[in-house]
C-alpha positions in Angstrom: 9.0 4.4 -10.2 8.4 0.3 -10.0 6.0 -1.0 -7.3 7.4 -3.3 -4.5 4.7 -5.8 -6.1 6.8 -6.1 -9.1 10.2 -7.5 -7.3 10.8 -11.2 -7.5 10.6 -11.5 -3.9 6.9 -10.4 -3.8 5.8 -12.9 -6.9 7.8 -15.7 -4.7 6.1 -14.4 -1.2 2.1 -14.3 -3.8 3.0 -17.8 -5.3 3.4 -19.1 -1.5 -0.1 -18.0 -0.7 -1.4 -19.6 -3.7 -0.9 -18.2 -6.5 1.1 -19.1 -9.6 3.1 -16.7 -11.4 3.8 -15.6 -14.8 6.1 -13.6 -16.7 5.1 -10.5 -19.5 8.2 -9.5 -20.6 9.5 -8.2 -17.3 6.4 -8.0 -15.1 5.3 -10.6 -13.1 1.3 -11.5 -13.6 -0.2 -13.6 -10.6 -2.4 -16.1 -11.8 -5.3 -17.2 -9.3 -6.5 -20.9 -9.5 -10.7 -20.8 -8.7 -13.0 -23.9 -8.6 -14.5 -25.6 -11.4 -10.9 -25.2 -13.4 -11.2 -21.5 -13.8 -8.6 -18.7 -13.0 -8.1 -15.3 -13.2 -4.7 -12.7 -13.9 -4.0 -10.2 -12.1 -0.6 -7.8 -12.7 -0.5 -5.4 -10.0 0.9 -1.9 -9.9 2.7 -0.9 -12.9 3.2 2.5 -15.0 1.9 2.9 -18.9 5.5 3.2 -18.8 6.6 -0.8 -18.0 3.5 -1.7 -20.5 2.8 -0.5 -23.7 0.2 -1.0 -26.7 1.8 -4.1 -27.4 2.5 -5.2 -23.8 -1.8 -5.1 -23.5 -1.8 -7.1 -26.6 0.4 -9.5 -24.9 -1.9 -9.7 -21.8 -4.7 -10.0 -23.8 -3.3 -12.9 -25.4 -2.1 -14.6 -22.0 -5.6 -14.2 -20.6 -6.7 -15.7 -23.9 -3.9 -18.8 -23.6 -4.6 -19.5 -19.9 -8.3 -19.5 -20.4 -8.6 -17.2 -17.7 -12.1 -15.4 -16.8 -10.3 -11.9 -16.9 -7.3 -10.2 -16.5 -6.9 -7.5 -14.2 -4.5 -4.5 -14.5 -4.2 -2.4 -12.0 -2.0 1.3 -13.1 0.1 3.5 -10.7 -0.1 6.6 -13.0 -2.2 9.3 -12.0 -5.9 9.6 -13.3 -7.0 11.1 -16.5 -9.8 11.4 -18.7 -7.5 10.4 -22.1 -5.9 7.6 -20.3 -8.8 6.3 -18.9 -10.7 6.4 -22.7 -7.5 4.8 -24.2 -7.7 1.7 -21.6 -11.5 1.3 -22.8 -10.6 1.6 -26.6 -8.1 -1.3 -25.8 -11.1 -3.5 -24.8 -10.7 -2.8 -21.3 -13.5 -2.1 -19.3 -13.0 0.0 -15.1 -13.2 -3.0 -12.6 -15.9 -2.9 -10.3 -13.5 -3.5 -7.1 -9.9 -1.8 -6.8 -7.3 -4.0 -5.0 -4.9 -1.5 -3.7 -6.1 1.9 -3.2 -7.1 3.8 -6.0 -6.8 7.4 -3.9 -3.6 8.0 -1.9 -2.1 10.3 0.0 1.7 11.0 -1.4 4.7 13.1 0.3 6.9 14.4 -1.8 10.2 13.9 0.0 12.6 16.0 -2.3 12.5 18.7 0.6 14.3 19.8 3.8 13.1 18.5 6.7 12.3 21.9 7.7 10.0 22.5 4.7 8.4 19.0 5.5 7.1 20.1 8.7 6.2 23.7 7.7 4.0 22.0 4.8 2.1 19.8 7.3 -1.3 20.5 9.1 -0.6 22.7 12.6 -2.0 19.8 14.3 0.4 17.0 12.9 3.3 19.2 13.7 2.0 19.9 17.2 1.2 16.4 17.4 4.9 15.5 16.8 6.1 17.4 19.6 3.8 16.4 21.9 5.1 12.9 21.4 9.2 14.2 21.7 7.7 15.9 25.0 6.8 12.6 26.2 9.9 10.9 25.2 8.3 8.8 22.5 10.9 6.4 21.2 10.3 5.2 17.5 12.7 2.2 16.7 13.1 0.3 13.4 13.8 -3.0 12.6 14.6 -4.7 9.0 16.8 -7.8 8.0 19.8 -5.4 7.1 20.0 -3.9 10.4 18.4 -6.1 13.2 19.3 -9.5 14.4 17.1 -12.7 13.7 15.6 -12.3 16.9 15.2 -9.1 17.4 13.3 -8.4 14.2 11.0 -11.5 14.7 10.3 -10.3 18.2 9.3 -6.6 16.3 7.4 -8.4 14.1 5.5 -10.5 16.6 4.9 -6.5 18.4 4.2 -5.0 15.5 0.9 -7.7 15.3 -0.4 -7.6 18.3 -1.1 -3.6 17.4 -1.9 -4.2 13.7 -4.1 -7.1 15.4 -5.7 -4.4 18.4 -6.6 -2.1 15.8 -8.3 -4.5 13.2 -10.5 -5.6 16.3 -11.7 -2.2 17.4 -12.3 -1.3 13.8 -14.1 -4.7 13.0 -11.6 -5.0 10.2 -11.0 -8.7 8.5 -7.0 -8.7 8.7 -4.3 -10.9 8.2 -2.6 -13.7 10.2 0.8 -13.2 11.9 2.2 -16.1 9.7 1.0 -13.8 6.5 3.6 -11.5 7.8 6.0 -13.6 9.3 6.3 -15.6 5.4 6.7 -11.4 4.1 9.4 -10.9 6.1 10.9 -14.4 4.7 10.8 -13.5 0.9 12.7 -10.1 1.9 15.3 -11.3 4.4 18.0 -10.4 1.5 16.9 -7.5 0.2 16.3 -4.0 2.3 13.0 -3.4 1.3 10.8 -3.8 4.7 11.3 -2.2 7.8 9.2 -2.7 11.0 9.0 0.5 13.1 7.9 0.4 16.8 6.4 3.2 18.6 7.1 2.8 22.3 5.9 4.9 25.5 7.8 4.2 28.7 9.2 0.9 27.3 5.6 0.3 26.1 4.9 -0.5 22.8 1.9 1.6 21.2 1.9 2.0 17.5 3.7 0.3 14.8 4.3 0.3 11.3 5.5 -2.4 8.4 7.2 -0.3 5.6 7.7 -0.9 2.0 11.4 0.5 0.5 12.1 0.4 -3.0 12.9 2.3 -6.3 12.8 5.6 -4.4 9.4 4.8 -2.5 8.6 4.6 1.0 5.4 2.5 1.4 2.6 2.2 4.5 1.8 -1.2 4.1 0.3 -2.2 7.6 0.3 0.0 10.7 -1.4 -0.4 14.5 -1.7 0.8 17.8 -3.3 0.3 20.9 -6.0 2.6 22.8 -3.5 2.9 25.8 -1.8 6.5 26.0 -2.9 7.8 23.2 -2.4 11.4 24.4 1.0 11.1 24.0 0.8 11.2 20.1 3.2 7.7 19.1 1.2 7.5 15.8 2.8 10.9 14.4 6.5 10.4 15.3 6.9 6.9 14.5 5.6 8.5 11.2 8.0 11.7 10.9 10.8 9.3 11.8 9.7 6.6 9.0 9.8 10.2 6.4 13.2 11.2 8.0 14.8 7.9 7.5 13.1 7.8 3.8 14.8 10.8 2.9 18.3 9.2 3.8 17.7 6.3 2.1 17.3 8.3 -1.0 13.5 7.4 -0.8 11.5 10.8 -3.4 8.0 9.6 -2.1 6.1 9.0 1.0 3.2 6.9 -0.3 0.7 6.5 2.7 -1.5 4.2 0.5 -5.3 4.3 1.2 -7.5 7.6 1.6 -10.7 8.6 0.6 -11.8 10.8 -2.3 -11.4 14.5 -1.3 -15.0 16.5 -1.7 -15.6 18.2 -4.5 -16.2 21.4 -2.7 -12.8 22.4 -1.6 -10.4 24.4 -3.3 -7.4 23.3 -1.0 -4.8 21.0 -1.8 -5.6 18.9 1.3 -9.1 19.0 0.9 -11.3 17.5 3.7 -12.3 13.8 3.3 -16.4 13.1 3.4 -17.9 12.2 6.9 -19.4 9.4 6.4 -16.5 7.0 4.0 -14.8 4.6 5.8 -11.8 5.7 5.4 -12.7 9.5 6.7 -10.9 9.0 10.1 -7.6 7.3 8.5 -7.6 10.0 6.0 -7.9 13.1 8.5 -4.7 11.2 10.4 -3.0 11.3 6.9 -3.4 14.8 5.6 -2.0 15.9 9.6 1.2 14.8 7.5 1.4 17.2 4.7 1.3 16.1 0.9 -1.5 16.0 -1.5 -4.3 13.6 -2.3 -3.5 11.6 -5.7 -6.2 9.7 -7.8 -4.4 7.0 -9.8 -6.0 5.1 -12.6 -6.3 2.2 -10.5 -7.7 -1.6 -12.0 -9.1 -2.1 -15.4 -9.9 -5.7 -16.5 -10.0 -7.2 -19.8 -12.6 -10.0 -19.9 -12.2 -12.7 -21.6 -15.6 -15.0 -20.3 -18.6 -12.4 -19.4 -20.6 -15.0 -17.8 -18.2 -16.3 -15.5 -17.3 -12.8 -14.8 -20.4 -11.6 -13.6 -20.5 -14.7 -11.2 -17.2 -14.0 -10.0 -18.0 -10.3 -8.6 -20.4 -12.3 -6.6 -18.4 -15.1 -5.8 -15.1 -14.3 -5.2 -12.6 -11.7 -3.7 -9.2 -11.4 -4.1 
């Protein structure tokens, strides 16, 4: 599968917010400007698949020839010991911050809806029909499908939920003109999609969606503190997996988690107490599927000194 982060519309929507891109081959490498005429690479999600032993050659050499600090590369494949001993023969070395999530939880789609819902948690099925009890409507909105206006006025909803929920978590998000430029850069292609969660003609969660190469991704979600016994969260999120499945979408990704315990035997193993992410995570196992580790970010540096200032310095 290729990442949504490797389509020409994301490098245009990255190189808006400041970056400048470059081509390896046919990945696109965003290069980050920093004071005193330094930079950094970064080339976000790809497979071993898309680059090779002479593809990391080539990187090396670009961080080399852009007299970058480091080059980060960040690998979709799931986790393993060989692979991770192969990056570090390269002259890699593990990165001490992951960008995207390095555990996720991933649906496989490539079942009947029936088998979908008989592979969740009780709860999250319960959870469903509690929502479908209360006449929970879940609408979707994309450039394809939607009018101008409509899907700017989603959009604008969307926010003020995505915008509620950073606030009550004390979470630094971003600006609704991060997501209104998004939508931009994806007018032409159907590859977002903006579901709204509404309770008597009240909007209460909301979700923007990543489609592409046979991968339905969470990106951003929200939702407010009003009727939350009505369960919005968990049908907006069956109908996102239903309409995945007709789009010819395999995978469900639900992006961030944290790392299962150790402990548990079970394929949806419970998420430690005290992470983060422990909440987030027990909504997303509710939804069936399996907890994946993926390699993550490795970075090949090119200037140690500057790179030890940098993980004080600067975040992405």
């Amino acid at each position: 599968m290729k990442s949504i982060l490797q389509t020409p519309e994301w490098a245009a929507f990255k190189q808006s917010q400041g970056f400048a891109i470059l081509k390896l081959d046919e990945l696109f490498v965003h290069k980050r400007n920093l004071p005193l005429n330094k930079n950094f690479l970064y080339l976000p999600e790809v497979s071993a698949k898309d680059i090779n032993a002479q593809g990391i050659d080539d990187l090396k050499k670009l961080t080399q020839d852009q007299d970058s600090i480091f080059a980060r590369l960040e690998l979709l494949d799931e986790f393993s010991e060989n692979a991770h001993k192969l990056l570090l023969s390269f002259g890699f070395r593990k990165s001490f911050e992951e960008i995207q999530p390095k555990w996720r939880q991933i649906i496989d789609l490539n079942k009947t809806r029936g088998t979908l819902l008989a592979e969740m948690k009780q709860k999250g099925r319960y959870n469903i029909k509690v929502a479908q009890k209360h006449e929970v409507k879940v609408q979707k909105f994309s450039s394809q499908s939607s009018s101008e206006t409509d899907l700017q006025k989603a959009l604008k909803i969307f926010y003020g939920l995505y915008n509620q929920t950073g606030e009550r978590e004390k979470l630094k998000g971003r600006g609704l003109a991060y997501f209104e430029n998004l939508m931009d850069q994806f007018k032409d292609a159907d590859a977002l999609g903006v579901y709204i969660a509404s309770y008597q003609n009240k909007p209460v969660a909301g979700a923007l969606i990543g489609l592409y190469d046979g991968v339905a991704s969470y990106l951003y979600g929200g939702s407010s503190r009003e009727n939350k016994e009505v369960m919005a969260p968990y049908l907006m999120h069956w109908q996102i997996m239903v309409d995945a499945k007709e789009k010819g979408c395999q995978i469900y990704d639900m992006i961030g988690r944290s790392k299962p315990d150790k402990d548990e035997e079970t394929p949806l193993r419970k998420s430690s107490a005290g992470h983060r992410w422990a909440g987030v995570t027990r909504f997303k196992e509710q939804f069936g599927g399996r907890a994946v580790e993926f390699l993550g970010s490795y970075d090949f540096v090119n200037k140690p000194f500057f790179y030890n200032v940098f993980k004080f310095k600067v975040t992405y």
